[in-house]
C-alpha positions as CSV (number, residue, x, y, z in Angstrom):
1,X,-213.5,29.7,-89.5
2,X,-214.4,32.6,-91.5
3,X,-216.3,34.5,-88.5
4,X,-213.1,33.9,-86.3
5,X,-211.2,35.8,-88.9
6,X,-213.7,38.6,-89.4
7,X,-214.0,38.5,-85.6
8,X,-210.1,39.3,-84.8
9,X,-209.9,41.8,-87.9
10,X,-212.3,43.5,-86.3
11,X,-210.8,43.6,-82.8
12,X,-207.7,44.8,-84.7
13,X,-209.4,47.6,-86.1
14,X,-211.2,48.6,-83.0
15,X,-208.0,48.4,-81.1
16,X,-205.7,50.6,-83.9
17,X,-208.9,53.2,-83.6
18,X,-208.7,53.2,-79.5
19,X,-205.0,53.5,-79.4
20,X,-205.4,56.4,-81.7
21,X,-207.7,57.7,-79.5
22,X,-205.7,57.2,-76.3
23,X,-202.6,58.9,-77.8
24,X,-205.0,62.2,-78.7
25,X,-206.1,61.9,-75.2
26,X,-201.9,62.2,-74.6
27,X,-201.2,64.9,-76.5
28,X,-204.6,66.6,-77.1
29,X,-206.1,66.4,-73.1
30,X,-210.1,65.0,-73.0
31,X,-211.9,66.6,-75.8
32,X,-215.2,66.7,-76.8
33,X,-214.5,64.9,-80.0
34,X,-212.3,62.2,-77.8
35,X,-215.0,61.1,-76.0
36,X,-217.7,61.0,-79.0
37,X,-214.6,58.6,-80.8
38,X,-214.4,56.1,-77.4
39,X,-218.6,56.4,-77.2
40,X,-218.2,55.3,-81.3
41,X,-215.3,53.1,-80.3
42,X,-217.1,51.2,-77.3
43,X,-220.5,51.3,-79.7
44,X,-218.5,49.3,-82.6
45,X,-217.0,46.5,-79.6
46,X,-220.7,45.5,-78.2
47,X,-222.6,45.4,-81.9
48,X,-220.0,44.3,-84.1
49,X,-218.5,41.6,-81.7
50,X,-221.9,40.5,-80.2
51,X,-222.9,39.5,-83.7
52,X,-220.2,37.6,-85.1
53,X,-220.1,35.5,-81.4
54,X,-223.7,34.6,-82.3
55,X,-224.2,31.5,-84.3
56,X,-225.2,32.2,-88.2
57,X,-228.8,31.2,-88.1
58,X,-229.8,28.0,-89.8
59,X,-231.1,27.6,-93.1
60,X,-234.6,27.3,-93.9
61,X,-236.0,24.3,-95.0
62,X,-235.5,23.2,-98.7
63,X,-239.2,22.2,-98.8
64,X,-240.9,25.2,-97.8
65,X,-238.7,27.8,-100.1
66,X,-240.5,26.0,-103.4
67,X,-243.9,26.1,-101.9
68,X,-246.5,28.7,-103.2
69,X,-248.3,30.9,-100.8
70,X,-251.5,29.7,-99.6
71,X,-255.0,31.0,-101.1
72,X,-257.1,33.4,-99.0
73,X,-260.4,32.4,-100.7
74,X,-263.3,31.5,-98.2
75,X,-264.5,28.4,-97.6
76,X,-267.6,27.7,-99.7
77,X,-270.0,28.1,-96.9
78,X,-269.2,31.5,-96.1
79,X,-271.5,34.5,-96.2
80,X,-271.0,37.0,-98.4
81,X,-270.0,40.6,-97.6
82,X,-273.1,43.0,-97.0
83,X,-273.0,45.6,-98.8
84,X,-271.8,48.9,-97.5
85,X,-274.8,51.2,-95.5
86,X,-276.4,54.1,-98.2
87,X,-275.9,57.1,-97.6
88,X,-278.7,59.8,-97.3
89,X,-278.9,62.7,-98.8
């Protein structure tokens, strides 16, 4: 419910910012700045409403939030590092 009323707010606001845009078009002509705004304008449409279509991802598991991280120790059997190579000099 909430995404649907984030979602049309936003078309809203994209919509006051392209008629605003269109009506400099009107009295202004095609400006440089004109067509950065409907490049912004067309920019804020795809990201904005392609996320808030998308489904909220789903929360993680309860279990695995509490669980510590696992130890990076060796296994008993494992040989130890050799030591690094002397140098001569």
């Amino acid at each position: 419910m909430r995404r649907t009323v984030v979602l049309i707010a936003t078309l809203a606001f994209i919509g006051f910012l392209a008629v605003l845009t269109v009506l400099g078009f009107i009295n202004n002509g095609v400006t440089a700045l004109g067509v950065i705004a409907i490049l912004i304008l067309v920019l804020f449409s795809v990201g904005i409403v392609g996320a808030l279509r998308q489904p909220p991802p789903p929360p993680p598991p309860a279990n695995l939030s509490a669980t510590p991280p696992p130890e990076t120790t060796p296994p008993p059997d494992a040989d130890p590092p050799s030591p690094p190579p002397r140098s001569q000099s």
